[in-house]
C-alpha positions in Angstrom: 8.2 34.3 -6.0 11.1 32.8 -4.2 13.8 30.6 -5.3 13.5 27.0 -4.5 15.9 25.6 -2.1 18.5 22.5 -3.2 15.6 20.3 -1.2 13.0 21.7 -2.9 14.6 21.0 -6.3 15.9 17.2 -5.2 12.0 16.5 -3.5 10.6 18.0 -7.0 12.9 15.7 -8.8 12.5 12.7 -6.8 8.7 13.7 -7.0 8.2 13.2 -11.0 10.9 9.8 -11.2 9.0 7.9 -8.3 5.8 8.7 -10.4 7.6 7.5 -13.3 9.7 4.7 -12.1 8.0 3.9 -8.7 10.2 3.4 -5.5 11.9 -0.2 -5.9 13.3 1.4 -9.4 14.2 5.2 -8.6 17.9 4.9 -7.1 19.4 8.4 -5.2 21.8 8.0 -7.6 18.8 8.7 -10.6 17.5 11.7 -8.3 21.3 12.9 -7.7 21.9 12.7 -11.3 18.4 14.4 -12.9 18.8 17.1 -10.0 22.4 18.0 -10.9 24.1 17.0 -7.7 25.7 14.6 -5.6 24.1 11.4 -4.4 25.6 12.6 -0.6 23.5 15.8 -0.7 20.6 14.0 -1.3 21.0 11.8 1.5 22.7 14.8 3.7 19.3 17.1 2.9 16.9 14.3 2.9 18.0 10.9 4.9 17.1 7.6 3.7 15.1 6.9 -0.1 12.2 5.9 2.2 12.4 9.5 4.3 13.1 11.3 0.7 9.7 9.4 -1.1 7.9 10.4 1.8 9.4 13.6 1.5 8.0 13.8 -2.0 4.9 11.7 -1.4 1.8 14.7 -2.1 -0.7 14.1 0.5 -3.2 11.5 -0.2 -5.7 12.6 -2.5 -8.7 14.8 -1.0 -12.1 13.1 -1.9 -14.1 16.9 -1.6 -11.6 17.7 -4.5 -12.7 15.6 -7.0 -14.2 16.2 -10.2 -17.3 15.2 -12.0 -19.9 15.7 -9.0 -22.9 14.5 -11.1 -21.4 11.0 -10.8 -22.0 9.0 -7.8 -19.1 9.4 -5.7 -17.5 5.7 -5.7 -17.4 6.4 -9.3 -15.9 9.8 -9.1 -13.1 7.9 -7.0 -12.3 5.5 -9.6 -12.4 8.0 -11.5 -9.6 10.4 -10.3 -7.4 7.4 -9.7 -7.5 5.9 -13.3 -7.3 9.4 -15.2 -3.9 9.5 -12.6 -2.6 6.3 -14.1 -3.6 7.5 -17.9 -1.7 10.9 -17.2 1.1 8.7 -15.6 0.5 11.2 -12.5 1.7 9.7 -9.0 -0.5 7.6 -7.3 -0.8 7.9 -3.6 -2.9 4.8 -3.0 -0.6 2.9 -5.2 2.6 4.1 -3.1 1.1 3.8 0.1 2.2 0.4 0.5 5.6 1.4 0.0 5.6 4.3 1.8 4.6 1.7 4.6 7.0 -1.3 4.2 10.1 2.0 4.2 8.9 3.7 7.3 11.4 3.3 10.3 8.5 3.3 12.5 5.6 0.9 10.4 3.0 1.2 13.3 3.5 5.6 13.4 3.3 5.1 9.6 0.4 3.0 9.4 -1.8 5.3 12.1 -0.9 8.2 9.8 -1.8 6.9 6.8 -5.0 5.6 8.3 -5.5 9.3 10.1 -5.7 10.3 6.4 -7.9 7.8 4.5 -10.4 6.7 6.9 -12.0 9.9 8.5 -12.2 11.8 4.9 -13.9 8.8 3.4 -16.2 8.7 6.2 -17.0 12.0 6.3 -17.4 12.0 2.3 -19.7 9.4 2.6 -21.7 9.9 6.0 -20.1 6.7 7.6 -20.3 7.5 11.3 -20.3 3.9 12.7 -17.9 3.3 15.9 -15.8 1.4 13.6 -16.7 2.9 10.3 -16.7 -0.2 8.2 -17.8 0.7 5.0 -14.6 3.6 5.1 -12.2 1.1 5.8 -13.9 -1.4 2.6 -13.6 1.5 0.4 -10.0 2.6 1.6 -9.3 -0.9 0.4 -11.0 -1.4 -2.5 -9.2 1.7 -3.3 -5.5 0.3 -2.3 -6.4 -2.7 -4.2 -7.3 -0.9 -7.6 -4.3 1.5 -7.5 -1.9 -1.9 -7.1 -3.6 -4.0 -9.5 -3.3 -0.7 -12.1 0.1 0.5 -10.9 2.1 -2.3 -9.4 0.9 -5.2 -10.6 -0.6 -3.5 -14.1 -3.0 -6.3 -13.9 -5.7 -4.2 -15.3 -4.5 -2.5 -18.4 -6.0 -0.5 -20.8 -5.8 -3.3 -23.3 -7.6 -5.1 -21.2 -10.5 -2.8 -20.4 -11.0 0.5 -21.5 -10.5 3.6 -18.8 -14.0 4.2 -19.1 -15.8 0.5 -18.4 -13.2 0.4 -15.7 -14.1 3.3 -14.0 -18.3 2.4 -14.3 -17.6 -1.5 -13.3 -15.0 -0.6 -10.3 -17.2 2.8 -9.4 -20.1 0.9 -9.4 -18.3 -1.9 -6.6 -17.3 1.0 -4.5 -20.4 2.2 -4.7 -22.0 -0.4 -3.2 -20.1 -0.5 -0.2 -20.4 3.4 0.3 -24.2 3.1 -0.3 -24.7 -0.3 2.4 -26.0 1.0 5.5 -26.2 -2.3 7.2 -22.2 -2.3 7.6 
């Protein structure tokens, strides 16, 4: 196995504080610091905090990975997103936004992103519609659950419990997957 590189260990650092902290809160200062060197090589190996989160961004989650395939698949979805938030693993859809707003090109950024999410939902869930509608719905619901869990922490396990979240919220992006009239 080979030796990770000085990048490798700043992108692996900046990987677990962003999860922890999120982007607005994670200085290069905290990644310089927790990788044991200067705030300059960070920005030297990696350019700007937005090019370094990319940088440690993992791809957006892979909907043919996902666990539990006895469940419906909107549910599955929820699913995978709210065991993420439980584990205090990072969140793609809940960075996404960020990722966006920090791009130096916001149009490149947002085709990307939409390069990824929309095509493996549709092919995940048969849309093949010119403008495949009911992808883009559940690329949204989706966004909008992983803000109001992460970023906004509107829904909270105190508030309801992982598991009535993920069967209420599955069953929503469900519903969109499963309307063929879109």
């Amino acid at each position: 196995m080979s030796e990770m590189t000085t990048r490798d260990v700043i992108i692996d650092v900046a990987r677990k504080l962003f999860a922890e902290r999120g982007f607005t809160l994670t200085t290069i200062r905290d990644v310089a610091e927790a990788a044991d060197v200067s705030p300059a090589l960070v920005m030297k190996l990696t350019g700007s905090k937005a090019e370094l989160f990319q940088a440690a961004a993992p791809e957006a989650p892979r909907v043919e990975d996902l666990d539990h395939p006895s469940e419906p698949l909107g549910c599955r979805m929820v699913r995978a997103l709210v065991e993420r938030r439980d584990s205090g693993d990072f969140e793609y859809w809940a960075m996404a936004p960020f990722i966006l707003q920090e791009a130096p090109d916001r149009e490149a950024a947002r085709e990307k992103m939409m390069a990824g999410f929309v095509p493996r939902i549709a092919a995940a869930i048969g849309d093949e519609s010119a403008g495949r509608v009911r992808s883009r719905l559940v690329v949204t619901l989706m966004l909008g659950l992983a803000s109001g869990l992460r970023t906004f922490e509107i829904v909270t396990p105190d508030v309801i419990d992982s598991s009535s979240l993920v069967e209420t919220y599955g069953a929503l992006v469900q519903n969109v997957i499963d309307n063929d009239e879109l």
